[in-house]
DRENTORKOL-3810 file (N, C-alpha, C; in nm, 4 decimals):
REM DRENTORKOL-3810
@n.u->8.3720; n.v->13.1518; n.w->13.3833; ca.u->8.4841; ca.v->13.0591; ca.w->13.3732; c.u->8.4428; c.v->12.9331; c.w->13.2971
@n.u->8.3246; n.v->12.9038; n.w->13.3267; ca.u->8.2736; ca.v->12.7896; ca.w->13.2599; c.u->8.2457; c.v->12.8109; c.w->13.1260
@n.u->8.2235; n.v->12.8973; n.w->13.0528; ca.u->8.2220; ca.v->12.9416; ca.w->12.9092; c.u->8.3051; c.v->12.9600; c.w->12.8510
@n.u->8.4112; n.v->13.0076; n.w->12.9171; ca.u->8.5675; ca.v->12.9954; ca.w->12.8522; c.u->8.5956; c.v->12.8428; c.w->12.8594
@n.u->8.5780; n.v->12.7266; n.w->12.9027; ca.u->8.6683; ca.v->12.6406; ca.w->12.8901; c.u->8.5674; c.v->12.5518; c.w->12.7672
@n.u->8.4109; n.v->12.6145; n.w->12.7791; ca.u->8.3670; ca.v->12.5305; ca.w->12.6770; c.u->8.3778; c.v->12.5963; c.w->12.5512
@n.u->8.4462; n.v->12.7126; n.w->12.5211; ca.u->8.4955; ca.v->12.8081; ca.w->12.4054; c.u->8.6600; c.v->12.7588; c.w->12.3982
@n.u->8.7009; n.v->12.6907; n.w->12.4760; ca.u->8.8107; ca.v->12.6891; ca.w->12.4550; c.u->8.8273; c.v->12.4877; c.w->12.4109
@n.u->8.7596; n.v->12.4440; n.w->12.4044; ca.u->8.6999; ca.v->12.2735; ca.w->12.3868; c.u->8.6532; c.v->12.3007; c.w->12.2134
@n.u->8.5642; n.v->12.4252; n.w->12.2002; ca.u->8.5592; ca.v->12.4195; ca.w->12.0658; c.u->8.6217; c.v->12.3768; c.w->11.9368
@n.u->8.7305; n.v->12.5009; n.w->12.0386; ca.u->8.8299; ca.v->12.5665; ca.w->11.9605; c.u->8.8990; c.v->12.4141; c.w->11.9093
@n.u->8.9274; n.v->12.3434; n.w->12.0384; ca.u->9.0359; ca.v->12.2204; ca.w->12.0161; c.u->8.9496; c.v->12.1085; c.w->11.9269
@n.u->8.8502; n.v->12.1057; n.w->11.9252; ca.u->8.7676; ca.v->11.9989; ca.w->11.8617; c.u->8.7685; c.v->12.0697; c.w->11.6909
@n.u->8.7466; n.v->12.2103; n.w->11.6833; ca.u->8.7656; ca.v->12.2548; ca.w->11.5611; c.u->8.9137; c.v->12.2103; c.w->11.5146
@n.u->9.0177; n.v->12.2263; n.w->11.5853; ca.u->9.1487; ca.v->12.1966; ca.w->11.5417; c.u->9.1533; c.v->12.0466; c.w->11.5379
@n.u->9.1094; n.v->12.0126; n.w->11.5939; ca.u->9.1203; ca.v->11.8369; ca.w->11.5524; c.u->9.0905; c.v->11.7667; c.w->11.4514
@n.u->8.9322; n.v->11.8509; n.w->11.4052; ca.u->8.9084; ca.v->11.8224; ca.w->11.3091; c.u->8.9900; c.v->11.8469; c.w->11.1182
@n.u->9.0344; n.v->11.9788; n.w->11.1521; ca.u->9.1404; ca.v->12.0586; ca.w->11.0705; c.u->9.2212; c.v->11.9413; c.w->11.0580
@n.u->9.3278; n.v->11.8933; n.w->11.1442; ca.u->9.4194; ca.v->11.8057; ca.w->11.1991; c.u->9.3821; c.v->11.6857; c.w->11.0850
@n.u->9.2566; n.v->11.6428; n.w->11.1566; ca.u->9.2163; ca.v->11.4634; ca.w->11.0669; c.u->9.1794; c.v->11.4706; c.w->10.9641
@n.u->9.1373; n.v->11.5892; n.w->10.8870; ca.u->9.1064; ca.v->11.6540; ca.w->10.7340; c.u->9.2524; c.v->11.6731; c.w->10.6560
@n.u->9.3486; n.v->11.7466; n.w->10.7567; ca.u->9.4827; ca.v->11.7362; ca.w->10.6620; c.u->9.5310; c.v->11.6079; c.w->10.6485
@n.u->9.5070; n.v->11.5872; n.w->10.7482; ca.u->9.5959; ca.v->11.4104; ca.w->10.7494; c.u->9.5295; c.v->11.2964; c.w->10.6705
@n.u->9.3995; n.v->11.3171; n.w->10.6364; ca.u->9.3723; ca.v->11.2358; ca.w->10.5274; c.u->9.3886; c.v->11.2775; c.w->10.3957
@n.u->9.3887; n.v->11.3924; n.w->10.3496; ca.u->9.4101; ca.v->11.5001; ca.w->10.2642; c.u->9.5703; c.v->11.4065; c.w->10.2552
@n.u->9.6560; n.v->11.4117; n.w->10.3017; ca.u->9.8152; ca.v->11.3877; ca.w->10.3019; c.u->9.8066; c.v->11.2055; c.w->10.2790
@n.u->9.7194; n.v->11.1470; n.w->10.3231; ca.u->9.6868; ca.v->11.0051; ca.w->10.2539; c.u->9.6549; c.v->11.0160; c.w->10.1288
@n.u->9.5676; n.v->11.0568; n.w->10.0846; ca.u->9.5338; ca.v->11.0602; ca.w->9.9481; c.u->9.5643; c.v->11.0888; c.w->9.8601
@n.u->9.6707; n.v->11.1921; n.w->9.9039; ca.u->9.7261; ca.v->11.2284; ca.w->9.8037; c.u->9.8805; c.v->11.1291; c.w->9.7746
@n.u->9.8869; n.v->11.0892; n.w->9.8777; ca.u->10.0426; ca.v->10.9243; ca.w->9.9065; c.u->9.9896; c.v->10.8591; c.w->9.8027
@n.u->9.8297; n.v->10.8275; n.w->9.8306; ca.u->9.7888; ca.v->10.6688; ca.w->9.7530; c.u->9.7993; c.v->10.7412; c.w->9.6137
@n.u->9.7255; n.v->10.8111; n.w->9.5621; ca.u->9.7557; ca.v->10.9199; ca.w->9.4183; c.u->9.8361; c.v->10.9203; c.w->9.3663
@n.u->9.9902; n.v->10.9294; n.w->9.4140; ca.u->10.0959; ca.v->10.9506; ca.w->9.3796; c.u->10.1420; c.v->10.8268; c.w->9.3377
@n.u->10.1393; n.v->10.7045; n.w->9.4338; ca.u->10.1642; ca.v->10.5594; ca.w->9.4373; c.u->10.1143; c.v->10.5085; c.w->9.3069
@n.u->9.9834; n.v->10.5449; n.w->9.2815; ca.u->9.8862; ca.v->10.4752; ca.w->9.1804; c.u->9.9470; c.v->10.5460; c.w->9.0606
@n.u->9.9768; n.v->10.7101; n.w->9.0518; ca.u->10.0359; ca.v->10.7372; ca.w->8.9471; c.u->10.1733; c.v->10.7028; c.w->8.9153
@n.u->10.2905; n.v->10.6322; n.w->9.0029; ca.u->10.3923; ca.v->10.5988; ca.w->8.9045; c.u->10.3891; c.v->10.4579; c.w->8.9018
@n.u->10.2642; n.v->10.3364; n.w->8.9745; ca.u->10.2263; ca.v->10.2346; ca.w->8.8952; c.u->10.1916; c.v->10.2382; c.w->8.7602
@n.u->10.1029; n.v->10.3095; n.w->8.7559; ca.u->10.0411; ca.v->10.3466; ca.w->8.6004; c.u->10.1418; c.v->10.3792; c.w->8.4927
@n.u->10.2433; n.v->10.4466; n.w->8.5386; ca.u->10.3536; ca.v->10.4856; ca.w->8.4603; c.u->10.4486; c.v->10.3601; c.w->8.4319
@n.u->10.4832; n.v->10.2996; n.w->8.5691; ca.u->10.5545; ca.v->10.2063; ca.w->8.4814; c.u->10.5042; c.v->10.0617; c.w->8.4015
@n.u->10.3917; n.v->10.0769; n.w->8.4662; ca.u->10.3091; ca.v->9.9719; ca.w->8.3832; c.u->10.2527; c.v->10.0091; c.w->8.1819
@n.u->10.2845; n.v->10.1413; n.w->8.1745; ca.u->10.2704; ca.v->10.1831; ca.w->8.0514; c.u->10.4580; c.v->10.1546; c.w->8.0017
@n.u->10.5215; n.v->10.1958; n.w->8.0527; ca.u->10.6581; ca.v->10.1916; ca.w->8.0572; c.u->10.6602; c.v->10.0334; c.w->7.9844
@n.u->10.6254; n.v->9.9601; n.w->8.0657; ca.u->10.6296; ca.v->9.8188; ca.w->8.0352; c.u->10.5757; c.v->9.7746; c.w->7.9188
@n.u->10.4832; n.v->9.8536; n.w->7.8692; ca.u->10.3584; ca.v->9.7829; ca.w->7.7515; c.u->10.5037; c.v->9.8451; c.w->7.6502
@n.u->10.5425; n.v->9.9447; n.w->7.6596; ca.u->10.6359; ca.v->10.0012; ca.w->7.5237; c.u->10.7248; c.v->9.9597; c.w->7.5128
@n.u->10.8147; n.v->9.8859; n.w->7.6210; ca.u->10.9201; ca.v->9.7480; ca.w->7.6419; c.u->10.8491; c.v->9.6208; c.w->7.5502
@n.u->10.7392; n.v->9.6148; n.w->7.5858; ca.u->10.7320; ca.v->9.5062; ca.w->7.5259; c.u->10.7205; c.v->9.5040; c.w->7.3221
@n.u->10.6739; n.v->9.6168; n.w->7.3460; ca.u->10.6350; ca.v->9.6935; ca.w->7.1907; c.u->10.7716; c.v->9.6508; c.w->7.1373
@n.u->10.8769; n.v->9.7821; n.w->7.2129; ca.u->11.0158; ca.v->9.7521; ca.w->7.1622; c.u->11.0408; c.v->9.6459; c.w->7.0774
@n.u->11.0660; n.v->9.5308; n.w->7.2192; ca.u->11.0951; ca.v->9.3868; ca.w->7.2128; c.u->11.0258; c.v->9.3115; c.w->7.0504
@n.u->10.8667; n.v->9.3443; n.w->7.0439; ca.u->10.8632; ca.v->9.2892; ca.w->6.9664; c.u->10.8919; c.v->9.3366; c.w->6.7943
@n.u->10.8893; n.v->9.4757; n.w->6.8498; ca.u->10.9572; ca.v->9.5284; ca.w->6.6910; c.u->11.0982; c.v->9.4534; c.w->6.6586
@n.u->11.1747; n.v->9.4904; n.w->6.7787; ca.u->11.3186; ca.v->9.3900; ca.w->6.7051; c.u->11.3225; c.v->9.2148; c.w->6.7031
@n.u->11.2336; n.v->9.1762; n.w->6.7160; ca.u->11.2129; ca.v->9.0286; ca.w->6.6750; c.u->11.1541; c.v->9.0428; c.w->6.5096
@n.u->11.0696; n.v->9.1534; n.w->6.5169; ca.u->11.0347; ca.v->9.1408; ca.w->6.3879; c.u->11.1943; c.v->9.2167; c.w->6.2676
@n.u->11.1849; n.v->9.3098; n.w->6.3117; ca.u->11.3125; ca.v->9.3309; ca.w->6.2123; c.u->11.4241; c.v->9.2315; c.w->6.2073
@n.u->11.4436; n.v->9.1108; n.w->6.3117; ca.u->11.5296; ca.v->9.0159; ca.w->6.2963; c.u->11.4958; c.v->8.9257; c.w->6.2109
@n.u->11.3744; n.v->8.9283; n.w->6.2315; ca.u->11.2933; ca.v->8.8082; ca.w->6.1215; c.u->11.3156; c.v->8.8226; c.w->6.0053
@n.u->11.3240; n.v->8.9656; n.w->5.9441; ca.u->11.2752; ca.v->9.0174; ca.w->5.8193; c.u->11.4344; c.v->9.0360; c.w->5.7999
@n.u->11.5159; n.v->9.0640; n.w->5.8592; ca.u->11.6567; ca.v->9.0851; ca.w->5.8112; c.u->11.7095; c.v->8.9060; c.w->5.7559
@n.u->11.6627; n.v->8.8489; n.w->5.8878; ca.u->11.7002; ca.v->8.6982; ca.w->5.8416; c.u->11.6365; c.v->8.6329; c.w->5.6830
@n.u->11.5184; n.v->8.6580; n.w->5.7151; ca.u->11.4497; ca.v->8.6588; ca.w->5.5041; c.u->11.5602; c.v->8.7127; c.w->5.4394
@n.u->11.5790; n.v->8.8321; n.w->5.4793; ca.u->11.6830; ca.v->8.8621; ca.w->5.3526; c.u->11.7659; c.v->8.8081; c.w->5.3166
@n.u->11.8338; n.v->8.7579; n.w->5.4551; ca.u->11.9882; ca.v->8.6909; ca.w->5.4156; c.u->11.9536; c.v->8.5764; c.w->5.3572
@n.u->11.8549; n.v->8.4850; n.w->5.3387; ca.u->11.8491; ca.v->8.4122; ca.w->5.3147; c.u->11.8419; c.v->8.3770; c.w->5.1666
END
């Protein structure tokens, strides 16, 4: 009887461990995800700004003309 309950303690300490391996596994992969659509919109942003400054420049250069 006493070998079954320390076969059966294993068992639960093996599953626990399973348990705190997925569950950080399921963090890491949150923070991963988080960090990848920072990264995205922070690139997002650099090509906004690109935009932005292309049409200042074609305003510039249209305004030369008219001038």
């Amino acid at each position: 009887m006493n070998e079954m309950n320390i076969g059966i303690s294993w068992v639960t300490i093996i599953f626990q461990i399973a348990n705190t391996l997925i569950l950080i596994g399921f963090v890491a992969l949150f923070f991963y995800l988080v960090f990848k659509v920072l990264k995205s919109i922070k690139k997002t942003a650099k090509i906004e700004n690109k935009v932005n400054d292309l049409e200042k420049s074609i305003q510039n250069l249209e305004n030369q003309i008219n001038k």
